[in-house]
N, C-alpha and C positions, 0 to 999 in steps of 0.2 A: 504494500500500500504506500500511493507517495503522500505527504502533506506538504501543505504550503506552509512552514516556520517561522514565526517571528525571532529574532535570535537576542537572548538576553546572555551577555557577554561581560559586562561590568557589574561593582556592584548595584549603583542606582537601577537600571531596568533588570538586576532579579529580584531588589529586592521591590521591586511594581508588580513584576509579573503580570498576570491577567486578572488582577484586580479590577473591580468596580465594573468588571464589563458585562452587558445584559444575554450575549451571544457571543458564541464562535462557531461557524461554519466548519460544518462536520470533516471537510478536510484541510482543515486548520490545526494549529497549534503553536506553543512557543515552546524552543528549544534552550534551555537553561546549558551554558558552556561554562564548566570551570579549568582555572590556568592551571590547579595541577589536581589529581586524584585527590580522592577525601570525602570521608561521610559529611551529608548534608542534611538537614531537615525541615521539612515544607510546613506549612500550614495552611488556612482557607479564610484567615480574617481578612473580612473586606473584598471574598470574592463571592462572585453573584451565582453560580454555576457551579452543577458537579463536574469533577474534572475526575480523568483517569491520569494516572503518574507515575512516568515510566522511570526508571533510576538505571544507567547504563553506564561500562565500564568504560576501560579505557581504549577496548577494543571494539565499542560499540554494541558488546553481548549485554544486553538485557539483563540485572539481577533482581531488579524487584518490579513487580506492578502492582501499584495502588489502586482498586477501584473507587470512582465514584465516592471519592473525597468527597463530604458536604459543606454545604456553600456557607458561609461565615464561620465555621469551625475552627477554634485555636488551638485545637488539639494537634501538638507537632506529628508528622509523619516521615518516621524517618527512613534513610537509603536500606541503612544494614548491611553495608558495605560500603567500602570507599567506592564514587561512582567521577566519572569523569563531566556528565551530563543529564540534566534531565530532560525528558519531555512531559509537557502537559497538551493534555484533548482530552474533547469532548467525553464525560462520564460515561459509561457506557460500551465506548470503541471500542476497547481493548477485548473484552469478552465476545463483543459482535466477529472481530476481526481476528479471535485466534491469536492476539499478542500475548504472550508468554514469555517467563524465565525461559532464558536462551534463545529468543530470538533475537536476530543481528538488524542494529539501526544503521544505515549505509549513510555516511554525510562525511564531507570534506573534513570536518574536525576530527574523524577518525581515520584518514586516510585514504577514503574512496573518491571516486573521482565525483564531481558534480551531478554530472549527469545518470552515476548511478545510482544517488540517493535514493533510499526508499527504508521501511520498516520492514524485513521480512522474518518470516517463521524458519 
């Protein structure tokens, strides 16, 4: 599956994330990139939406998926593993779509070419 990624890279836009937003278009998402490996952990205050949250190493392997995070929850959710990147989408995807532990996220931050990006199983 490919998504269209917003890329949150510094700290100011991860720590905005996809706050306060009413929608995201099912093949959207933002791509959380950190400069180096290392446990991270999310939360939902101030987000409008169930999001699913994918936690990936630094090979791009998938180690955790969060479903359907709820929407204003400050309850932290963490990697449980040092993770190189996260993704968020739409609540739900992940299940629809078969994302699971070990599947590989294909995107230039982990050394695949552009045009192979995608999420596969």
């Amino acid at each position: 599956m490919r998504f269209s990624v917003e890329i949150a890279d510094d700290a100011s836009e991860r720590s905005l994330g996809l706050m306060h937003r009413e929608t995201l278009p099912r093949s959207s998402g933002m791509l959380f990139i950190y400069d180096e490996l290392r446990p991270v952990s999310f939360w939902m205050q101030n987000t409008l939406i169930p999001l699913d949250i994918i936690f990936v190493d630094e090979k791009g392997i998938v180690v955790r998926v969060h479903e359907n995070a709820v929407p204003l929850d400050r309850t932290q959710i963490p990697s449980g593993a040092p993770v190189r990147a996260v993704l968020e989408v739409n609540g739900g995807l992940s299940a629809a779509l078969g994302i699971q532990k070990g599947a590989t996220l294909r995107h230039p931050a982990f050394g695949f070419d552009a045009e192979d990006a995608c999420l596969a199983q």
